[in-house]
N, CA, C and O atoms as a CHARMM CRD file, in Angstrom:
* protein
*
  220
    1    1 UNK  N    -18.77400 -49.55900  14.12600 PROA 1      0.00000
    2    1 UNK  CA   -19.72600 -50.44100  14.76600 PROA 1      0.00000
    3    1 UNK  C    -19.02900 -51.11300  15.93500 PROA 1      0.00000
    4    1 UNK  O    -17.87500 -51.54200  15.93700 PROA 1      0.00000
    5    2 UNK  N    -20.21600 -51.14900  17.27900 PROA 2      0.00000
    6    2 UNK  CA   -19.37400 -51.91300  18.34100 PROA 2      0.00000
    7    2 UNK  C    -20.17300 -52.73500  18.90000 PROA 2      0.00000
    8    2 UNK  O    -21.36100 -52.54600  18.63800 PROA 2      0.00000
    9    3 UNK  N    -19.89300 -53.69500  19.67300 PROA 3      0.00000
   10    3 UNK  CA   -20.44800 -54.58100  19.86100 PROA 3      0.00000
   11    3 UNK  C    -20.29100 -54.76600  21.43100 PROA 3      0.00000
   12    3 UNK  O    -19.26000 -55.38400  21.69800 PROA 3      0.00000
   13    4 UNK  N    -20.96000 -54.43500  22.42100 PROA 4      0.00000
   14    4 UNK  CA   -20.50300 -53.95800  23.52700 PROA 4      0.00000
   15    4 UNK  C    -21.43700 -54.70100  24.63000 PROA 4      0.00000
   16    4 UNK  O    -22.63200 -54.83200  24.36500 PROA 4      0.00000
   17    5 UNK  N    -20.81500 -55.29400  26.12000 PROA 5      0.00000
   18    5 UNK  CA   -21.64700 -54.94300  27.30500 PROA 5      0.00000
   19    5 UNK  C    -21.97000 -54.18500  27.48000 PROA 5      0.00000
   20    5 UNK  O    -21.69000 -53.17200  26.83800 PROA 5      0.00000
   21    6 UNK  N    -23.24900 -54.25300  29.07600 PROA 6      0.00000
   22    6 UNK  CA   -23.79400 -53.55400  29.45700 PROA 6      0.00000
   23    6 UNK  C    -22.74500 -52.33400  30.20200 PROA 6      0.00000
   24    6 UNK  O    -23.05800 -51.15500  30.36500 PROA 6      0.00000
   25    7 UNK  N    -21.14600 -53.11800  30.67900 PROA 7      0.00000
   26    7 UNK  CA   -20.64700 -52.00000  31.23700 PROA 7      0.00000
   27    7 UNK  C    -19.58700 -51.26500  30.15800 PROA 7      0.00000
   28    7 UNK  O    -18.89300 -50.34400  30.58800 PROA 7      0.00000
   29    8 UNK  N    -19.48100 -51.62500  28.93300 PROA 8      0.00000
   30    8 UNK  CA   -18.79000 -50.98900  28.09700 PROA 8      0.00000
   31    8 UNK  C    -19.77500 -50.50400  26.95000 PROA 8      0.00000
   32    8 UNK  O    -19.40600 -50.28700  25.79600 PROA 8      0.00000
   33    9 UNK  N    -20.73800 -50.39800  27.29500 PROA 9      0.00000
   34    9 UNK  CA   -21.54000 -49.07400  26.41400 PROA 9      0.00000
   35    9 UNK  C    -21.15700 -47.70200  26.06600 PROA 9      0.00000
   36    9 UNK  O    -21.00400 -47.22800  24.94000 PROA 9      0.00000
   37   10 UNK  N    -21.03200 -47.15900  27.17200 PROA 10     0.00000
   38   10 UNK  CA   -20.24500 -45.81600  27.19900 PROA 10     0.00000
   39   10 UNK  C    -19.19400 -45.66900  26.63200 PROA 10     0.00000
   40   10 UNK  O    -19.04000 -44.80100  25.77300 PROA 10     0.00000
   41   11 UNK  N    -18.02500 -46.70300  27.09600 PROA 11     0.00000
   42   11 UNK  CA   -17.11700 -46.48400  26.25200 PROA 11     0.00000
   43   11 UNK  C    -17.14100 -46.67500  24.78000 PROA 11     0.00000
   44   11 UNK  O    -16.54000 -45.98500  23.95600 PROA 11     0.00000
   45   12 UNK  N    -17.92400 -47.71600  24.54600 PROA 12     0.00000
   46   12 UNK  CA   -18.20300 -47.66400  22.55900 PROA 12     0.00000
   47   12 UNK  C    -18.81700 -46.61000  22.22400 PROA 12     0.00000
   48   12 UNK  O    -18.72700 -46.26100  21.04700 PROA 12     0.00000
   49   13 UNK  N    -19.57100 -45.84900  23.11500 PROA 13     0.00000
   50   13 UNK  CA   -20.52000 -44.39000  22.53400 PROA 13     0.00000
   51   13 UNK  C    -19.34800 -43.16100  22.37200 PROA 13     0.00000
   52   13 UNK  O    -19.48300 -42.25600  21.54900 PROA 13     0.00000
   53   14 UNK  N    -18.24600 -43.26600  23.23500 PROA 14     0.00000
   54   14 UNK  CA   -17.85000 -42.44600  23.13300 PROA 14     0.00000
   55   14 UNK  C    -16.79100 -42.16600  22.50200 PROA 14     0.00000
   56   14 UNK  O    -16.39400 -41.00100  22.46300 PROA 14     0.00000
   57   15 UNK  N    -15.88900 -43.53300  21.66500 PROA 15     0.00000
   58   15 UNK  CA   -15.02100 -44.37100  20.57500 PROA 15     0.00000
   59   15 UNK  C    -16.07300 -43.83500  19.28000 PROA 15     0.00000
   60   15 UNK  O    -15.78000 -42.95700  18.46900 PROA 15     0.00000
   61   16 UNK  N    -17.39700 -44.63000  19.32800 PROA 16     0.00000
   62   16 UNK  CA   -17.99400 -43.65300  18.01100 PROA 16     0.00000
   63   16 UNK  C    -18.25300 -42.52600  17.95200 PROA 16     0.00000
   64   16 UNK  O    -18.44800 -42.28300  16.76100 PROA 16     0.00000
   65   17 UNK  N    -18.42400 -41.34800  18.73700 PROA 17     0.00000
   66   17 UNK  CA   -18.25400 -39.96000  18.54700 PROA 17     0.00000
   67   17 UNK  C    -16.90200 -39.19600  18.42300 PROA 17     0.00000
   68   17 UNK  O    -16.67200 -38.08100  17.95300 PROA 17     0.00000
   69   18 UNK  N    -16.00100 -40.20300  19.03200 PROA 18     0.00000
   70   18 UNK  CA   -14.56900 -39.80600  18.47900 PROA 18     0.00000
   71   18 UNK  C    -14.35500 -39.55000  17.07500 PROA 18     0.00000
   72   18 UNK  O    -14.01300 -38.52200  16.49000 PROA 18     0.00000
   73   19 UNK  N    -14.71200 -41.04500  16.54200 PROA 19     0.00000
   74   19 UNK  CA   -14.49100 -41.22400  15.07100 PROA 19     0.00000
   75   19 UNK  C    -15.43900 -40.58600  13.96900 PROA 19     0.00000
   76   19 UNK  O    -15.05200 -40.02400  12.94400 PROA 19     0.00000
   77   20 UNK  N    -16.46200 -40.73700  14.28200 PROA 20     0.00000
   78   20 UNK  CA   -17.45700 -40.29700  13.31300 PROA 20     0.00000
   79   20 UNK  C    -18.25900 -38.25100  13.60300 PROA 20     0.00000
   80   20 UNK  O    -18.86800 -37.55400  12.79100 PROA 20     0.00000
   81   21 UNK  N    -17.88200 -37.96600  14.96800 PROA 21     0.00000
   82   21 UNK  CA   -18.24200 -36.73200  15.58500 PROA 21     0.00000
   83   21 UNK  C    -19.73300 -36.71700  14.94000 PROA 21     0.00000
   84   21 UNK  O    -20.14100 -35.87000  14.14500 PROA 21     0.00000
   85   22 UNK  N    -20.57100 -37.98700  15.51700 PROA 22     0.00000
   86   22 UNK  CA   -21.92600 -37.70400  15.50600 PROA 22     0.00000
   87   22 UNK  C    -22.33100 -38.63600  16.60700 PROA 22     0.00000
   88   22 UNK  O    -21.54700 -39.32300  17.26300 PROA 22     0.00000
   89   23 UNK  N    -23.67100 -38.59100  16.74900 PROA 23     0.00000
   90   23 UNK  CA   -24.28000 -39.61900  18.09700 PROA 23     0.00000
   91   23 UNK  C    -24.51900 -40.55900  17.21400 PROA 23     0.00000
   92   23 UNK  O    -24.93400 -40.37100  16.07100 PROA 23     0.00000
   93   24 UNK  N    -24.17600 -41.95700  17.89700 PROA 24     0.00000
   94   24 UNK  CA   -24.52700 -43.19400  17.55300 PROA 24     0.00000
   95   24 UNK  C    -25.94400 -43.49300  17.67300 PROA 24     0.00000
   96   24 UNK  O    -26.56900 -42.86300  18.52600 PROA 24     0.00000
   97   25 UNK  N    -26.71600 -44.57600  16.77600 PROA 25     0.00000
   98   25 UNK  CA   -27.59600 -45.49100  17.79500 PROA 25     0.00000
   99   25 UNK  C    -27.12200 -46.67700  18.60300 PROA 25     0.00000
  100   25 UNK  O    -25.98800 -47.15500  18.65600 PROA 25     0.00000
  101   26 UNK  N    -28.03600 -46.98600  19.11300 PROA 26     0.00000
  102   26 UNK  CA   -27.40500 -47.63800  20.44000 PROA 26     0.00000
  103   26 UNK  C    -29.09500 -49.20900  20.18200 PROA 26     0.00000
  104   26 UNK  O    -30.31200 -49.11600  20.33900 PROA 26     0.00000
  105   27 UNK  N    -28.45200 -50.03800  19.88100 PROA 27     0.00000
  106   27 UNK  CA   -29.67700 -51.00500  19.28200 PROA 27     0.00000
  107   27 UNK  C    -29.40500 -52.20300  20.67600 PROA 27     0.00000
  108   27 UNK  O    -28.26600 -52.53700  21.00100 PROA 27     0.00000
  109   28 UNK  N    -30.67300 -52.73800  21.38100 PROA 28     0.00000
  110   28 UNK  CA   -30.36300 -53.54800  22.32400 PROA 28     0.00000
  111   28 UNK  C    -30.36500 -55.12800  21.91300 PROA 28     0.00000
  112   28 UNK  O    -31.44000 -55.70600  22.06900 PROA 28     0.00000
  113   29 UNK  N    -29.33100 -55.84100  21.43200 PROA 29     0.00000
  114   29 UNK  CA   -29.22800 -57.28600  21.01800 PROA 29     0.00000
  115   29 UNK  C    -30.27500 -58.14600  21.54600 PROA 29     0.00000
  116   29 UNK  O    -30.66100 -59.10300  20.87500 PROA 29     0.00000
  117   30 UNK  N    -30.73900 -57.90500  22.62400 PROA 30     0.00000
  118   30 UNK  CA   -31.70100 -58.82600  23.22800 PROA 30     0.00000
  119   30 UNK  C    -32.95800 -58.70100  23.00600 PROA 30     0.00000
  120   30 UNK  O    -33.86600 -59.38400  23.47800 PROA 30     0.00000
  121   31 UNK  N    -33.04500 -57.54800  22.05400 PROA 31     0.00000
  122   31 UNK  CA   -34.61100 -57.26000  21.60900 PROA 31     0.00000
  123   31 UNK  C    -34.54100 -56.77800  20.19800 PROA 31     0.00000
  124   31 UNK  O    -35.31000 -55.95200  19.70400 PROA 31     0.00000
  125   32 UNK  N    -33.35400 -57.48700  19.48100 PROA 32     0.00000
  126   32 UNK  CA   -33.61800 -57.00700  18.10200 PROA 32     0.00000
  127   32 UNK  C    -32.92000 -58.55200  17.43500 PROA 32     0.00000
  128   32 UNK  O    -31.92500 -59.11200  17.89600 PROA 32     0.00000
  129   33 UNK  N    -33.50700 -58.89000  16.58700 PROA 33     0.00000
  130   33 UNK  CA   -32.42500 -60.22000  15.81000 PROA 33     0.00000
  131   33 UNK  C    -32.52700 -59.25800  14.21700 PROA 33     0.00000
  132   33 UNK  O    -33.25700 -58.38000  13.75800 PROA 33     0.00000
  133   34 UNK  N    -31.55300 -59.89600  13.85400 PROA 34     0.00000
  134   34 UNK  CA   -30.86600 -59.71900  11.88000 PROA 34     0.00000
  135   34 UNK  C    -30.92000 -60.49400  10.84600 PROA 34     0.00000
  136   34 UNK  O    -29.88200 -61.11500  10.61600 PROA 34     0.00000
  137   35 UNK  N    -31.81800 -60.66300  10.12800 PROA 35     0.00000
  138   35 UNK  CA   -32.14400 -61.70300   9.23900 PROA 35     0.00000
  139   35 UNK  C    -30.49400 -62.19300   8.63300 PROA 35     0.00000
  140   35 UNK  O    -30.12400 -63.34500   8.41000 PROA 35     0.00000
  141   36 UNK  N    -29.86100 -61.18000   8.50000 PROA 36     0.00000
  142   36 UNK  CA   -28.31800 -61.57800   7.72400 PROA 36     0.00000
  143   36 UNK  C    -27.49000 -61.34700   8.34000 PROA 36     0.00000
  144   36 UNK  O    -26.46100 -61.21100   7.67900 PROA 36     0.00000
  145   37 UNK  N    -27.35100 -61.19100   9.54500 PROA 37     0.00000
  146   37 UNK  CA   -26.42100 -61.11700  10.41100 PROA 37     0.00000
  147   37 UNK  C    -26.31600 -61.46200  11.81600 PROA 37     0.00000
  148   37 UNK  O    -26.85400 -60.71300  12.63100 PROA 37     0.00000
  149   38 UNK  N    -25.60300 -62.65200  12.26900 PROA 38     0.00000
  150   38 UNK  CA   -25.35000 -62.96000  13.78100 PROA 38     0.00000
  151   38 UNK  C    -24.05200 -61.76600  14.39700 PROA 38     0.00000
  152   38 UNK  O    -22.96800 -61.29600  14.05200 PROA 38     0.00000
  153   39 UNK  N    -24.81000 -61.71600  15.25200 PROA 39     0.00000
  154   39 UNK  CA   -23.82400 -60.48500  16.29700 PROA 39     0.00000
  155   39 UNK  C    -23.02500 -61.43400  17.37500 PROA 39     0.00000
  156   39 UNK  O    -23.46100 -62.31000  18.12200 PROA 39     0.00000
  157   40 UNK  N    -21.40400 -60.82500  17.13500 PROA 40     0.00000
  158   40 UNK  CA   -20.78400 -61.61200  18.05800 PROA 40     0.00000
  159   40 UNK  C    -21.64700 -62.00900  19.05100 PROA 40     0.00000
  160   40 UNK  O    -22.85200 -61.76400  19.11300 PROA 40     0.00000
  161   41 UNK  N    -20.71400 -62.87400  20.12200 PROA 41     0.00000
  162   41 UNK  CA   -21.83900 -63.64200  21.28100 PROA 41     0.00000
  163   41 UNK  C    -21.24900 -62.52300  22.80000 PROA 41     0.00000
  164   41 UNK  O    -21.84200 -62.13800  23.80800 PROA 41     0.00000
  165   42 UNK  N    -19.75000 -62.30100  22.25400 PROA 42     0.00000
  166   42 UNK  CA   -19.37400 -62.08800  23.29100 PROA 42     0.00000
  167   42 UNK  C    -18.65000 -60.35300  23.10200 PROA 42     0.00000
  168   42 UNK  O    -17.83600 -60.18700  22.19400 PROA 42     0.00000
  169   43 UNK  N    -19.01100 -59.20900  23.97900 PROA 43     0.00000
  170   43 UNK  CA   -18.19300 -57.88000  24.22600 PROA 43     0.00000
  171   43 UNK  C    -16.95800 -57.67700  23.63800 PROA 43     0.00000
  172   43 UNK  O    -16.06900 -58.46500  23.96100 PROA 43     0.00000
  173   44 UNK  N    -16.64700 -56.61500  22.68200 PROA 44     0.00000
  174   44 UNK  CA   -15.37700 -56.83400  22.30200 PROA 44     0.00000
  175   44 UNK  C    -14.10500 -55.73000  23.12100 PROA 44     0.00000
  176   44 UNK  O    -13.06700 -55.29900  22.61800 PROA 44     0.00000
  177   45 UNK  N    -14.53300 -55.54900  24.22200 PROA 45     0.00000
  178   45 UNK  CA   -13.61300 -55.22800  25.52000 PROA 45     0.00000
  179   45 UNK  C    -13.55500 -56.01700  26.45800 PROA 45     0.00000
  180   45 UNK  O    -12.86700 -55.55300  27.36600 PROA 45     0.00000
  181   46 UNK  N    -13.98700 -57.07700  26.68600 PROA 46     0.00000
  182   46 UNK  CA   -14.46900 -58.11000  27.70300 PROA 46     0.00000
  183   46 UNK  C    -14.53100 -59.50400  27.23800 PROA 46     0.00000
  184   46 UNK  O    -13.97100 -59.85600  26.20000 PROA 46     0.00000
  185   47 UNK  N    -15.13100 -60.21700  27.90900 PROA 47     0.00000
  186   47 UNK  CA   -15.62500 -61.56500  27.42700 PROA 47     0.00000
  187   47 UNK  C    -17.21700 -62.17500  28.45800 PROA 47     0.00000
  188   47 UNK  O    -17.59500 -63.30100  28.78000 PROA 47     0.00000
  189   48 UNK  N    -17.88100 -60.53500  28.74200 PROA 48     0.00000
  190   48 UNK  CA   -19.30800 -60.51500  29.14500 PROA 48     0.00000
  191   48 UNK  C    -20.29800 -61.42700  27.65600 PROA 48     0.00000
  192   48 UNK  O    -19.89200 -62.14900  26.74500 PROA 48     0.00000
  193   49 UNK  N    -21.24900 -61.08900  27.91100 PROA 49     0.00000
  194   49 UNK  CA   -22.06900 -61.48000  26.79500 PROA 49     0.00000
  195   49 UNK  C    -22.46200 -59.97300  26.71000 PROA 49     0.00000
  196   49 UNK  O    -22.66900 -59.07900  27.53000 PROA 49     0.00000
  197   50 UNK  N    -22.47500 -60.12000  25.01800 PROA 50     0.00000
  198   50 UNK  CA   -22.54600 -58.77500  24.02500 PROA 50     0.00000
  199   50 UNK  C    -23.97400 -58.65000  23.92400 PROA 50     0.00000
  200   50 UNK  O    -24.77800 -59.43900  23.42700 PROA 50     0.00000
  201   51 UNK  N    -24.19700 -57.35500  24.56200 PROA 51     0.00000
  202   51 UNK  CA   -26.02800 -57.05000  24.70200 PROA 51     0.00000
  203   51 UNK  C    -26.18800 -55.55400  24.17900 PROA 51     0.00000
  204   51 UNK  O    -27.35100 -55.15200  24.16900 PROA 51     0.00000
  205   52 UNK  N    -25.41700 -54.85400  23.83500 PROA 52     0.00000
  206   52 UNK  CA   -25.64400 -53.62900  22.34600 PROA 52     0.00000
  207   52 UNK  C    -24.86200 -53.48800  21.39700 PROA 52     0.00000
  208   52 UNK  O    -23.66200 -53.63900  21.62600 PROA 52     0.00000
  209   53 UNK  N    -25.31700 -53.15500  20.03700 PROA 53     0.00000
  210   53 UNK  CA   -24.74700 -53.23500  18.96600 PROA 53     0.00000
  211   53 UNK  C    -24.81900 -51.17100  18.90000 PROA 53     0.00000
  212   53 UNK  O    -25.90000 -50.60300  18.74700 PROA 53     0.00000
  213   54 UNK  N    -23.74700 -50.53800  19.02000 PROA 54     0.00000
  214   54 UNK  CA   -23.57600 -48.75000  18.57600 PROA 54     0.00000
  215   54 UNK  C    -23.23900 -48.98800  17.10300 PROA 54     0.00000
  216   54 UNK  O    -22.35400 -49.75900  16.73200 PROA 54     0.00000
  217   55 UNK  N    -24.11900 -48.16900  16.18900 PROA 55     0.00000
  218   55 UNK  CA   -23.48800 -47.81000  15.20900 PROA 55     0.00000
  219   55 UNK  C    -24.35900 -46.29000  15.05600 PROA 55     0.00000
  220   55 UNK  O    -24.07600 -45.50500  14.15100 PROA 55     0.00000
């Protein structure tokens, strides 16, 4: 699971096909909330604000 900007998308898509050798989904933070789970605030390559969750 990654937690990614808009400009490090790609690179988390392509970190999870490394690892798992399948296509991720790609869920947009700004149009989805988690009853049990807050999603970091902030990119975990960056310190953008975190706007997709790949798993």
């Amino acid at each position: 699971m990654h937690v990614v900007c808009k400009d490090h998308v790609e690179i988390a898509i392509d970190e999870f096909v490394d690892e798992y050798e399948e296509a991720p989904d790609v869920v947009d933070l700004l149009k989805t909330h988690f009853a049990n789970w807050e999603p970091p605030s902030h990119c975990e390559h960056c310190q953008e604000l975190a706007r997709f969750l790949v798993v």
